[in-house]
TORVEX-823530 format. One record per residue: x, y, z of N, C-alpha, C, CB in turn; residue in three letters. Coordinates in steps of 0.2 Angstrom, whole numbers, plus 5000, padded with zeros to 4 digits. Glycine has a CB too. Layout:
XYZXYZXYZXYZAla...
END
This chain:
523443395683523443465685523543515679523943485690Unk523343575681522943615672523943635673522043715671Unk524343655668524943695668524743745665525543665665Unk524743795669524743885668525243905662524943935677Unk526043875664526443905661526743845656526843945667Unk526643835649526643795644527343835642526043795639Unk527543885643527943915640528743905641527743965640Unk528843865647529243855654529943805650528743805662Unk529643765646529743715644530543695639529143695641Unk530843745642531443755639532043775642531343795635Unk532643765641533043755647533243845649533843705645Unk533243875643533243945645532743985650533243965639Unk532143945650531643975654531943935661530743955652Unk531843885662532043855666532643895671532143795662Unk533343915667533843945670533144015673534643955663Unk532944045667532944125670532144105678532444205660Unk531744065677531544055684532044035690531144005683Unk532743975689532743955695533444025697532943875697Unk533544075693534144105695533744165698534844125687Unk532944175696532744235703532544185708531944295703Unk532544125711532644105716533144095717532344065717Unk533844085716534444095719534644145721534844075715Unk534344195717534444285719534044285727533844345713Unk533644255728533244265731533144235738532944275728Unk533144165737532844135741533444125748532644065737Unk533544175752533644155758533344105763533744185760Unk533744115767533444035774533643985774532743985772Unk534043955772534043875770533843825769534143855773Unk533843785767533743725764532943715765534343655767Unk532643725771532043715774531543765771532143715782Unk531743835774531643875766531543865758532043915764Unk532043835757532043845750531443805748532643825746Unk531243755750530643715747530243715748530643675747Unk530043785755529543835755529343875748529743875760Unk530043905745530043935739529943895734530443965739Unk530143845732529943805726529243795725530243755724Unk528943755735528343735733527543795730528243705738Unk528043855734527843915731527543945725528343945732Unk528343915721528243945715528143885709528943985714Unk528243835710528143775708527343745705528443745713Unk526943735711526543725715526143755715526643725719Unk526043825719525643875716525443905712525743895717Unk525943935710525943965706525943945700526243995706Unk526443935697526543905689526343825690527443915685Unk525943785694525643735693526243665688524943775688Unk526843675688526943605686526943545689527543585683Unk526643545695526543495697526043515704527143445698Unk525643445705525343435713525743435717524943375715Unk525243455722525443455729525843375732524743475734Unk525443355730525543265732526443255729524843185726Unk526343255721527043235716527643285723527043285705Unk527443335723527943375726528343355732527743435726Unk527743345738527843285742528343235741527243255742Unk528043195739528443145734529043145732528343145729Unk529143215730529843205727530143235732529943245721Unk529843295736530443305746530743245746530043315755Unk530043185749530343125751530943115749530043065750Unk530843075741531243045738532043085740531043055730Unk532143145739532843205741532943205747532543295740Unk532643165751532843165759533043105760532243175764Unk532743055755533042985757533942985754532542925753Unk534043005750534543005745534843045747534443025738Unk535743055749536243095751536243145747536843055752Unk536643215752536743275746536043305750536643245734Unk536243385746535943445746534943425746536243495738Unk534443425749534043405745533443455742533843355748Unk533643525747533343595741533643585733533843685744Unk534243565733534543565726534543505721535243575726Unk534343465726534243415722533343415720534343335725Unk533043445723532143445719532143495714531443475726Unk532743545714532643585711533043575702532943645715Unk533443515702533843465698533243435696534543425701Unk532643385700532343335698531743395695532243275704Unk531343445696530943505693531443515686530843585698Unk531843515685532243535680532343495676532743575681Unk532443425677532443375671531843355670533043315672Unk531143365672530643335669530243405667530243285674Unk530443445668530143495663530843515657529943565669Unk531143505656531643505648532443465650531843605645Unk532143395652532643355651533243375654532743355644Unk533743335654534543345656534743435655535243295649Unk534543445651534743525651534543555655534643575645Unk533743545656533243585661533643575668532543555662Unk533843505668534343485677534743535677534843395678Unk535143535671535943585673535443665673536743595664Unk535143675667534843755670534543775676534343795665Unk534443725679533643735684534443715691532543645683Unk535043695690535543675696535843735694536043615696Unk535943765689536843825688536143895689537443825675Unk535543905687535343965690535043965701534743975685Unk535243905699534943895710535443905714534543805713Unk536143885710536643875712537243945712536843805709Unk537343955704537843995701537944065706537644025693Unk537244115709537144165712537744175718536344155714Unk537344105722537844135729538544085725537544095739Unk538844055725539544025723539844095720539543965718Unk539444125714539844185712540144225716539544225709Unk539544235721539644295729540144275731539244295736Unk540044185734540544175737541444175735540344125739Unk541344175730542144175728542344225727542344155723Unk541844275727542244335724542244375731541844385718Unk541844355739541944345746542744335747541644295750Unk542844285744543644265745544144275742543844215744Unk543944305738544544345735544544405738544644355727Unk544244465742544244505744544044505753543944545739Unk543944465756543844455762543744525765544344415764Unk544344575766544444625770543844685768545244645769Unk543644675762543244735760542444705760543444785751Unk542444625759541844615760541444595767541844575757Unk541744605771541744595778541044635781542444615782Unk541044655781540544725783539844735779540944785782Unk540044705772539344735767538644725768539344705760Unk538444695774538044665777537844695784538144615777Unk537244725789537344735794537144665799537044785795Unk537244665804537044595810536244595808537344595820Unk535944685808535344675811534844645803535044765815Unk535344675799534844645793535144555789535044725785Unk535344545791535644475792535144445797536544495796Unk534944485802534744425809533744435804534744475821Unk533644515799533044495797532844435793532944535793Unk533544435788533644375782533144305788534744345780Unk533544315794533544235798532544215799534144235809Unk532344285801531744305803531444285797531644375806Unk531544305792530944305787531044235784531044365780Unk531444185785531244115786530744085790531744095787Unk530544105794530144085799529644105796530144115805Unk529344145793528944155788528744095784529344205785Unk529344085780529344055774529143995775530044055770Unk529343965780529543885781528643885786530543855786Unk528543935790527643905792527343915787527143935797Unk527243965781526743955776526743875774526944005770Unk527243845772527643775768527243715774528943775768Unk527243745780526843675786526243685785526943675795Unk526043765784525343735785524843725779525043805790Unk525443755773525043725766525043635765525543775757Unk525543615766525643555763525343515771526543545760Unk525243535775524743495781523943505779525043535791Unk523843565776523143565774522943525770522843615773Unk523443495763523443425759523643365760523643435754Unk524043355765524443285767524243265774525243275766Unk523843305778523643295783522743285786523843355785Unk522543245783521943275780521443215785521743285770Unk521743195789521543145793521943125801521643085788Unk521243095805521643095812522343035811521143065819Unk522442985807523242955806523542985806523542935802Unk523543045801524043065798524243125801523843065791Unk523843145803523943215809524243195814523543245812Unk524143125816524543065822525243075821524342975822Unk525243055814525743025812526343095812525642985806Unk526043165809526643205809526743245815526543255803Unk526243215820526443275826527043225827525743305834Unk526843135829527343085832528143115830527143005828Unk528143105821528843135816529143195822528443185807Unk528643235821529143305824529243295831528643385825Unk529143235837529443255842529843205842529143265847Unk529743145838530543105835531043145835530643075828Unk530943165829531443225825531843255830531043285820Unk531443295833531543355838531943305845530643405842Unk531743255847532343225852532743175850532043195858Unk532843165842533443125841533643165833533043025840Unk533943235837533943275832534843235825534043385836Unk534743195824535143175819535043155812535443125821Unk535243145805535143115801534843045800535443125799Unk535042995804534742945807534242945809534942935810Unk534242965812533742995817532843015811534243085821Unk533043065806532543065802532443005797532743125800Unk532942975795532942915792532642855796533742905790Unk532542855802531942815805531642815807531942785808Unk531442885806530642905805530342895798530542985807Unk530742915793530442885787530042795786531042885781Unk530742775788530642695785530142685791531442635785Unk530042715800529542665803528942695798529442675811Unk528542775799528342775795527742765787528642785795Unk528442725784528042705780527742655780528342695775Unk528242595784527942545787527042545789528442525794Unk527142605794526442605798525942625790526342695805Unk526142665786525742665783525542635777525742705784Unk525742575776525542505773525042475780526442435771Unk525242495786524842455789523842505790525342445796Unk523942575788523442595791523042615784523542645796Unk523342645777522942665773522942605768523142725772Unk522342615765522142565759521842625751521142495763Unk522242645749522342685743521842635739523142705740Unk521542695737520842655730521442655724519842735728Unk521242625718521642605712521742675710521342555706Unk521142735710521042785704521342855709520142785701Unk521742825716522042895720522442935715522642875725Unk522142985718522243065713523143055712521943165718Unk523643045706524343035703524343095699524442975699Unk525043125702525143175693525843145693525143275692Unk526043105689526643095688527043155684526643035684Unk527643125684528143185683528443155674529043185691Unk528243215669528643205664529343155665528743275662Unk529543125666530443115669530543095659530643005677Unk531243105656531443105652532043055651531443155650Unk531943005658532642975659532342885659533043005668Unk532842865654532342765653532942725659532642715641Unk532542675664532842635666533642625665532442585664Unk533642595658534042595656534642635658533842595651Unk534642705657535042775657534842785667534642855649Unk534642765669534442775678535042725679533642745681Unk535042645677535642615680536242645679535742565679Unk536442675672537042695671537342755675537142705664Unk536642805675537042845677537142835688536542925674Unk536542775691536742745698537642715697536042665701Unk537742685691538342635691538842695692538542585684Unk538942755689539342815688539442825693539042865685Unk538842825698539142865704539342835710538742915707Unk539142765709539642735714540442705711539342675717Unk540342705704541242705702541642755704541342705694Unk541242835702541742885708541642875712541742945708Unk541342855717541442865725542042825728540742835729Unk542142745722542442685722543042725720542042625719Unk543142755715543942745712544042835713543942715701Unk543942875713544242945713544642925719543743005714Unk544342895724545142895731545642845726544942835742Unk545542815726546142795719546642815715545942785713Unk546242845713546442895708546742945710545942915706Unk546642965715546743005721547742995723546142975728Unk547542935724548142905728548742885721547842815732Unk548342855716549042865710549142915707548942825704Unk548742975706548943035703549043105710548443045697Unk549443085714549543125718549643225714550243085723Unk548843245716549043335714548543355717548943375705Unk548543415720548043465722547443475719548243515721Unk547343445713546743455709546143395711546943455699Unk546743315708546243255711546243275717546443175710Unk546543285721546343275731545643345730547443335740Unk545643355729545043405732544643385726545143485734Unk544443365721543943345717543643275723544243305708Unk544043235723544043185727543643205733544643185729Unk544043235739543543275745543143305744543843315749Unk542843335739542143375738541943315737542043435731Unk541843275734541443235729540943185734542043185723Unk541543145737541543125744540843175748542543145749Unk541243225750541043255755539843265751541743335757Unk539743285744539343265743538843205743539343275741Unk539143155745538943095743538743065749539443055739Unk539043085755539043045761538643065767539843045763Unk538243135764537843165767537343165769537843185766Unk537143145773536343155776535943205780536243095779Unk535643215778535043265783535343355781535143245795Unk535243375774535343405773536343475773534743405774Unk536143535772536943575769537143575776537043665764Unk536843585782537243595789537743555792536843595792Unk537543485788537743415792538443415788537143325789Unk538543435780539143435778539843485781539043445773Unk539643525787540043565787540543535792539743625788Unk540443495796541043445800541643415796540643375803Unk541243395790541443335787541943375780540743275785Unk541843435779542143485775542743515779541643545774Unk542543545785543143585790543643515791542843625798Unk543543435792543843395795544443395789543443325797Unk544143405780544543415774545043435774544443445770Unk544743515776545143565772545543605778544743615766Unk545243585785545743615788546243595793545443655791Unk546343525792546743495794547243485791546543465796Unk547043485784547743475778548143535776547443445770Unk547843585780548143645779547943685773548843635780Unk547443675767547143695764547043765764546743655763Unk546543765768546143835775546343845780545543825777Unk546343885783546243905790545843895792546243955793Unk545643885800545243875806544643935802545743905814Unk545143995802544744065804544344065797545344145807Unk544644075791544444075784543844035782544944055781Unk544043975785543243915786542843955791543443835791Unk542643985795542144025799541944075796542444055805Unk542444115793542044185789541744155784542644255787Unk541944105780541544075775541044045777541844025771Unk541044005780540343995783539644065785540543965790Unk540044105785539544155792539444185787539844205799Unk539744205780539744225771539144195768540444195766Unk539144105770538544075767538044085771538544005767Unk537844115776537044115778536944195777536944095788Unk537344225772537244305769536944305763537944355768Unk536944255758536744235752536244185753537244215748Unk536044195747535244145744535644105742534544175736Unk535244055741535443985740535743945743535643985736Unk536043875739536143835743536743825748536043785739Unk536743785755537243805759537843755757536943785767Unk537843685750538243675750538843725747538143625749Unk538543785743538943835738539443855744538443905733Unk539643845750540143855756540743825752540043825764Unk540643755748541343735742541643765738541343705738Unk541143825735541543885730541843935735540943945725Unk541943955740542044005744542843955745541444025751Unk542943885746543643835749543943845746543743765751Unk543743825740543943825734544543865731543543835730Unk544143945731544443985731544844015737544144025730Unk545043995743545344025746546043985748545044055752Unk545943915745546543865745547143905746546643815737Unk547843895751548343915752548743875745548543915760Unk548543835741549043795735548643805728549043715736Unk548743795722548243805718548043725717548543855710Unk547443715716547143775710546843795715546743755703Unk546743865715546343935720546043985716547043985725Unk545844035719545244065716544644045714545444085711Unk544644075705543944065705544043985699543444145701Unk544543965698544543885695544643845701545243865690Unk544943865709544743795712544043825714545343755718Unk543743875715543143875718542643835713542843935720Unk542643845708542443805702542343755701542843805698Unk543143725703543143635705542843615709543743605709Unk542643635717542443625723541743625720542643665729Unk541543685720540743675717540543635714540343715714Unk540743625710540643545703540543495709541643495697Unk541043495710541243405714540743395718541943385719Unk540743435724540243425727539343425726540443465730Unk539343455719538443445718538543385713537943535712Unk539143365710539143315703538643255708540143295699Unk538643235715538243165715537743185716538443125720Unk537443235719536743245718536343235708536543335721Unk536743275705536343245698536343185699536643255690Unk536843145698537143075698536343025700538043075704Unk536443045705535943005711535143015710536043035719Unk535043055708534443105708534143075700534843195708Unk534743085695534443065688534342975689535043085681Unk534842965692534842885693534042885696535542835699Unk533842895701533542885705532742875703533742915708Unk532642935700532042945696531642925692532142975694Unk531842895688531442825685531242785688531642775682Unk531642735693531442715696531042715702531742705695Unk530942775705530442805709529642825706530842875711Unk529842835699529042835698528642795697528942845694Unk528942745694528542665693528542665701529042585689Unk528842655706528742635713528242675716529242645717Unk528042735714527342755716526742765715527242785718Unk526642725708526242715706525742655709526442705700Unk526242605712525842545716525442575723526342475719Unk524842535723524742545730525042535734524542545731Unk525342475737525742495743526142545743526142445744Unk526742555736526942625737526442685741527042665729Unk525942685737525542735740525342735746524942745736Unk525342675750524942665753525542695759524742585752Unk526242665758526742715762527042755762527042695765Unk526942775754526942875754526542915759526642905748Unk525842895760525342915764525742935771524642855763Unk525842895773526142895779526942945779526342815781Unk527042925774528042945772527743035772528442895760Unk527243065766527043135766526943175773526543145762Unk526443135778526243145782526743165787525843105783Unk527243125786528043125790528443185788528443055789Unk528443205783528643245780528443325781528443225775Unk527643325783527543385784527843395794526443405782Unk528043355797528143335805529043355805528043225807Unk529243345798530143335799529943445797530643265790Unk529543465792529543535792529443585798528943545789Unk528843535801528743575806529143575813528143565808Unk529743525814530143505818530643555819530443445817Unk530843585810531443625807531043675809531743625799Unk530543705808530243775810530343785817529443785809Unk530543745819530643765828531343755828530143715834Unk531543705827532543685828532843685821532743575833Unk533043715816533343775821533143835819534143785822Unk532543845814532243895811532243965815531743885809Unk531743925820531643985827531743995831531243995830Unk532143945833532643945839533344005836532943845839Unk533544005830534044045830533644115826534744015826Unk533144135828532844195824532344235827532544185819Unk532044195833531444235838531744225845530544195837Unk532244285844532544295852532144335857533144335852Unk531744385853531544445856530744455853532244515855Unk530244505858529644505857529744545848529244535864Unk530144585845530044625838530344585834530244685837Unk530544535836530644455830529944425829531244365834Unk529744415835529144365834528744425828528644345842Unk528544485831528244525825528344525819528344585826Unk529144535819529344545810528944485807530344545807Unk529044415810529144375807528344365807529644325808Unk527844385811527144395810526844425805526944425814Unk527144485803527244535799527244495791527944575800Unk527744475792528144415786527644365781528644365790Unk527344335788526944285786526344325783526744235793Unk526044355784525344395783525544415777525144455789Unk526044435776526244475768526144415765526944515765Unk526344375767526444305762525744275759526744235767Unk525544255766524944205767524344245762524744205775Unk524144315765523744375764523744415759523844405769Unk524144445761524244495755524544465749524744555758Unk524944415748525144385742525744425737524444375739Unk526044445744526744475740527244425737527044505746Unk527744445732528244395731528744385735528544395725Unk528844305735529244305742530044335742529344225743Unk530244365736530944415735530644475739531244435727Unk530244495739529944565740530044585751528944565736Unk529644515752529544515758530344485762528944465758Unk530744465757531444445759531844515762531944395753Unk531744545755531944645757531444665760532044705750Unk531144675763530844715766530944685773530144725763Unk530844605775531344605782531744625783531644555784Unk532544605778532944625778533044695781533244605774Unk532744735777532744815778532444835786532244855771Unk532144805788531744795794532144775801531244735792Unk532544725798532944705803533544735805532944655802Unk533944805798534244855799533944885805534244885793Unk533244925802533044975806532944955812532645005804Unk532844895815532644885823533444875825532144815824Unk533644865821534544865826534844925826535244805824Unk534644975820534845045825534445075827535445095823Unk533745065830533245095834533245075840532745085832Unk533145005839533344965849533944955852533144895850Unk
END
């Protein structure tokens, strides 16, 4: 594939691209890789449709954020380890900043937002995430299997809505498709620059299950406020499946039972993270900082955000090498074929539970977000532009109706 943008190739470009998508990219997780493929894909061309594919999978199989993790694996094959951190601290830094600085002022930030432009934000996801089904179903769909195969995905998904649940739709899946496709040797591949050797993939897999293994350890011999919650974050990324929503149980079971947080403080932080772009695990910078012990503020929100993204690098760089050689074969390919096709079925499952389920209440939801799509699709507006102009949209229909 031709690369439009040669000039990208440096971590400072890298930071100033993914920090206007952290500005920007509301929705959630399902969104967000509407937006990368967006901007990635489309636009600036570093990679195919297929690699990109590919690399969802990969982020979905693997525990942790997986908006943040594609956005870590784009960022280390386009300028190395630095590219990962610039292409993670500008996707990431935006809302965590919000959010801490949410927590330290709670009482005056309460309000800076209206419900009706809040409920736009939710609307113009619906938007975002059909453009993302129906682009990548018109390249990974391109056949009656494989259109079998993603409508089958989505009503799995949709009636065994769990992480599990998605995790056996991949593996059957793939299976089927070892069984139905026969990829020719010279199937269209764009591999991914990766700047990571075998070699540096084991070490950094051995890393991260040594902390998963020894931080509770560690934990337990150096009893402070700092290991316990390096610890619980770290944990709480690692053990994750089926994207940022699923961690939020396993977060409140942390910090509000040890008396860290409140009941209620954990709620308004949450209801804070669906006001901001970016990723839903940054709800760690918001704990962080409202700890009733130190370290608090903006050093334990600090903490919390580390810990919690530190296993996605971890997993992600490990992982990556080794995933490439693996899709170079054909059988890989053969049940990628099937695995992408499942992929566009797990999209389209989220565009309905719980994209549009919590956003098209009323007949001038379905509009805006009609509206939304057409700027997108059509008119070829940028997807920040169309985020504000919902938003602003969804102001005015709540104090007109």
């Amino acid at each position: 594939m031709t690369n439009t943008h040669a000039g990208d190739r440096n971590p400072w470009s890298v930071f100033l691209i993914f920090l206007r998508l952290g500005l920007t990219s509301f929705g959630g997780p399902i969104a967000h890789l509407g937006y990368f493929r967006d901007e990635f894909v489309t636009r600036r061309r570093w990679l195919s449709e297929r690699s990109y594919a590919d690399l969802v999978t990969l982020c979905q199989f693997l525990p942790g954020p997986a908006s943040s993790q594609v956005g870590i694996a784009l960022g280390l094959s386009r300028a190395g380890y630095a590219g990962a951190l610039a292409a993670w601290a500008g996707f990431t830094l935006p809302s965590a900043l919000a959010l801490i600085l949410f927590a330290l002022g709670l009482s005056n930030f309460g309000d800076t937002l209206s419900p009706g432009a809040l409920h736009g934000l939710k609307v113009v996801a619906v938007a975002v995430v059909a453009q993302a089904v129906w682009g990548m179903a018109c390249k990974l769909c391109t056949d009656v299997p494989r259109v079998t195969i993603m409508a089958m995905a989505t009503c799995v998904v949709l009636l065994v809505p769990s992480a599990w649940g998605q995790v056996g739709v991949m593996a059957a899946v793939g299976i089927a498709g070892l069984l139905l496709f026969k990829p020719a040797q010279d199937d269209a591949h764009d591999p991914l620059p990766i700047r990571v050797s075998h070699r540096a993939g084991v070490v950094w897999l051995t890393l991260f299950f040594a902390l998963l293994v020894g931080l509770p350890v560690l934990a337990q011999l150096m009893p402070g406020q700092t290991m316990a919650l390096v610890d619980a974050f770290f944990r709480a990324g690692s053990l994750v499946f089926g994207g940022g929503h699923v961690v939020l149980p396993l977060l409140q079971a942390e910090v509000v039972p040890s008396g860290w947080v409140s009941n209620e403080a954990f709620l308004a932080g949450y209801g804070a993270t669906q006001a901001v772009p970016g990723p839903l695990f940054t709800l760690a910078a918001f704990l962080g900082a409202s700890m009733s012990t130190t370290p608090s503020g903006w050093v334990g929100g600090l903490i919390c955000v580390l810990a919690i993204f530190a296993p996605s690098f971890l997993l992600v760089v490990g992982a990556l090498p080794f995933w490439e050689r693996l899709r170079r074969s054909l059988r890989t390919q053969a049940a990628l074929a099937g695995v992408n096709a499942a992929v566009v079925g797990l999209l389209l499952a989220a565009l309905y539970q719980p994209v549009w389920t919590s956003a098209i209440l009323q007949p001038q939801d379905f509009g805006l977000a009609l509206a939304a799509l057409v700027a997108l699709m059509f008119w070829k507006l940028p997807p920040w532009l169309v985020v504000i102009g919902c938003g602003a949209a969804g102001w005015l229909l709540s104090a007109v109706l």
